[in-house]
N, C-alpha and C positions, 0 to 999 in steps of 0.2 A: 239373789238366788243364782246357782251356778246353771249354766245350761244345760243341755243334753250333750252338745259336741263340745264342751270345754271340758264335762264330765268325762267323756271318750277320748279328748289328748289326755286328760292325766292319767288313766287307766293304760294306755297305747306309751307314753311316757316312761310309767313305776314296768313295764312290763322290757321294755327296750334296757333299760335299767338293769333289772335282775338278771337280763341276759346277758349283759356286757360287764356285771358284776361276776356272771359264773365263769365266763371267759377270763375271766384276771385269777380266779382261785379261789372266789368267795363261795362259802355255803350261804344261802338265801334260808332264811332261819324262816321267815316271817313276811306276810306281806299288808301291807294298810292295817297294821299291828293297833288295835282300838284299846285304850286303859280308860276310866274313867276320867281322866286329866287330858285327852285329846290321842292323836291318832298320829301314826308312827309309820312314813311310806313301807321304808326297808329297815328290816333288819340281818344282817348279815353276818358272818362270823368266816374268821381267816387266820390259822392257826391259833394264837391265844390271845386274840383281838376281836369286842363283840361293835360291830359300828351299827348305829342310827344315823338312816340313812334320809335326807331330805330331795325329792326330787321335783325338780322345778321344771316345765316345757315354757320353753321361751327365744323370741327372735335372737336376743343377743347374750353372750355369756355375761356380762353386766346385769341384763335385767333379771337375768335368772338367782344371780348373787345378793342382789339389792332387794328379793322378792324374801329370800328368810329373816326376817328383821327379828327384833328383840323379842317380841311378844311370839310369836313363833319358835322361836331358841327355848325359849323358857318353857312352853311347852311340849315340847319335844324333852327336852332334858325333866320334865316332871315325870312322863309318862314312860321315859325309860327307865326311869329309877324304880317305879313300879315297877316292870318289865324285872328288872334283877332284882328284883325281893322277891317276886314271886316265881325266880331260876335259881337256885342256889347254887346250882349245877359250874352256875358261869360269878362262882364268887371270888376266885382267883385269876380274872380275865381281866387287862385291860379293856377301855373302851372309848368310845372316840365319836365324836358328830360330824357324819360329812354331808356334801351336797353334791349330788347330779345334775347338770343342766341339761337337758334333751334339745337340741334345735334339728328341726328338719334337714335331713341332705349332709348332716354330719356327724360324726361321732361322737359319742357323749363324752362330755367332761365333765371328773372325775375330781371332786375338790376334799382333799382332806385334812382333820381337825380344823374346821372353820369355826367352833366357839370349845371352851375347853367351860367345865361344870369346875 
């Protein structure tokens, strides 16, 4: 079970996140994006580029990178493809999986195409 305050970094986290995503250019489509195949932090879109966005708070940008493993990939990539079936809107958009690391005291890093569908 996840705690109250690990609940509150990852909320404080995906939130830190969409801001330093709207500061780069991104429209923030979506947030903790739920499909029946699991849950999706960001979703963002940046001229004709729709990215799922995975956001990790973590001491080191290592552990933050080593924290999306396989089983997490796969899920994220199920529940977006939901996500564009049910946008037809965004049926001529590239799209892309990245990750955000959050560590306190510094700016987020910003990792993208970390697994390609």
């Amino acid at each position: 079970m996840i705690s109250v305050s690990t609940y509150k970094k990852g909320i404080w986290a995906e939130w830190m996140a969409a801001f330093f995503l709207s500061l780069k250019g991104y429209q923030v489509l979506e947030r903790r994006y739920r499909g029946k195949t699991g849950e999706i932090d960001l979703i963002a879109r940046r001229k004709n580029t729709i990215v799922f966005i995975e956001v990790k708070a973590r001491n080191s940008l290592k552990e933050g990178l080593e924290a999306v493993q396989k089983k997490a990939q796969t899920r994220i990539t199920r529940t977006a493809s939901i996500y564009l079936q049910k946008k037809p809107r965004f049926k001529n958009y590239d799209c892309r999986f990245d990750v955000i690391v959050i560590r306190f005291g510094f700016l987020p890093c910003h990792y993208k195409n970390c697994w390609i569908i």
